[in-house]
C-alpha positions, -999 to +999 in steps of 0.1 A: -284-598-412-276-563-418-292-546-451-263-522-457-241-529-485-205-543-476-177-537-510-158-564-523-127-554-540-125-543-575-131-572-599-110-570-630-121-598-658-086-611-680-095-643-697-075-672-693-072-697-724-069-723-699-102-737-690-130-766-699-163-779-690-172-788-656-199-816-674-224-810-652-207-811-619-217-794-588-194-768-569-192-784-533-158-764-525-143-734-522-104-737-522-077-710-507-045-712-530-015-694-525+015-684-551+052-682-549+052-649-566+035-615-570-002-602-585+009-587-618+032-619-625+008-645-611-022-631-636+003-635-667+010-667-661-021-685-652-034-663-688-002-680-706-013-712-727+020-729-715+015-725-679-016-754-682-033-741-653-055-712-643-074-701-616-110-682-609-092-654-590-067-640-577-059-617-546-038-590-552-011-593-517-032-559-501-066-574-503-071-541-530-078-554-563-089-591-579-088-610-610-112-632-623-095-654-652-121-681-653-161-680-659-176-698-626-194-720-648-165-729-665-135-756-649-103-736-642-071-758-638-064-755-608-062-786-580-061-817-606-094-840-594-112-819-576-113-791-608-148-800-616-164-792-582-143-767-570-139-730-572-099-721-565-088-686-554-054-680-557-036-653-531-004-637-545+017-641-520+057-648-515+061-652-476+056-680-457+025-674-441-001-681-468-010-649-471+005-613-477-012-593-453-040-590-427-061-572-454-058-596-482-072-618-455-100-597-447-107-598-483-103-631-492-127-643-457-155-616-480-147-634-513-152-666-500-184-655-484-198-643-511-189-674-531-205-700-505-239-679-503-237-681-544-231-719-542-250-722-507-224-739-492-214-743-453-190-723-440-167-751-428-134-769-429-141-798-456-104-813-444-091-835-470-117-826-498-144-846-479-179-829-481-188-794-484-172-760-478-136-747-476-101-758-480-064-753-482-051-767-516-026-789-494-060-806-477-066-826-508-031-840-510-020-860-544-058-860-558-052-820-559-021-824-576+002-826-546+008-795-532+017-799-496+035-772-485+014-743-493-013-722-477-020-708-439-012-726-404-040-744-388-041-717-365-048-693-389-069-716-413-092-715-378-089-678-377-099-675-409-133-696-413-144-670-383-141-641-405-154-660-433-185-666-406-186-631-394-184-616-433-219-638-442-234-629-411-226-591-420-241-601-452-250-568-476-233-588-502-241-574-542-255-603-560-235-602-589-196-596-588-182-618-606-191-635-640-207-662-643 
């Protein structure tokens, strides 16, 4: 692994109200979210007591800029059952892709790097919720609140986990970025 030291985008830290305790529970996944609306708008509402839900980021739509609205020690509400062993990162976004843009990919396949070396996780497809690693937030189907129809293609979830693969083999990842 290369020593040199790789950036991930600018963390900004905007407390949501909507959170609780994990109890104890494990992170085992690492879940790719996507909204139906745009960075500034998406932070406000997952930080607004009557949206009941939150998230632990979210990507602005160039990749440039993230929010962190929930302590990773904390449970964000997020994907229903799986919110106690899950970290969700939400991707502003309002196309039908699952993503805005090639570099809010390239950012998001860092972020999630860095977040499976934190929680020394595999860097693989845990399809339907099942095991360790990465998924879609339509993988985990009405036990993660039901949404089907959101998040990339197959072909580009595939596409993906390589440059989630090739950011941790770069490595030169900064210990701390986000809180804790």
């Amino acid at each position: 692994m290369t020593t040199n030291k790789v950036t991930l985008a600018p963390l900004v830290w905007k407390r949501s109200p909507n959170f609780s305790s994990r109890k104890g529970a494990d992170v085992r996944l690492i879940v790719y979210h996507e909204t139906a609306g745009h960075y500034r708008s998406d932070v406000s509402w997952l930080c607004n007591p009557k949206a009941d839900a939150s998230a632990y980021f979210v990507v602005r739509e160039d990749g440039g800029e993230v929010t962190q609205l929930v302590r990773l020690r904390d449970k964000a509400w997020t994907q229903a059952w799986y919110n106690p062993v899950s970290v969700g990162v939400e991707h502003s976004n309002v196309t039908a892709k699952g993503y805005s843009t090639e570099a809010q990919l390239r950012a998001s396949a860092r972020i999630f790097g860095w977040l499976l070396n934190l929680y020394d996780l595999p860097t693989r497809w845990a399809r339907g919720g099942v095991g360790a690693g990465v998924c879609r937030h339509l993988d985990l189907g009405a036990a993660g609140g039901g949404h089907t129809q959101c998040g990339m293609g197959d072909h580009d979830l595939a596409r993906w986990l390589e440059m989630i693969t090739d950011e941790r083999e770069r490595g030169g990842y900064r210990r701390e970025w986000a809180r804790l």
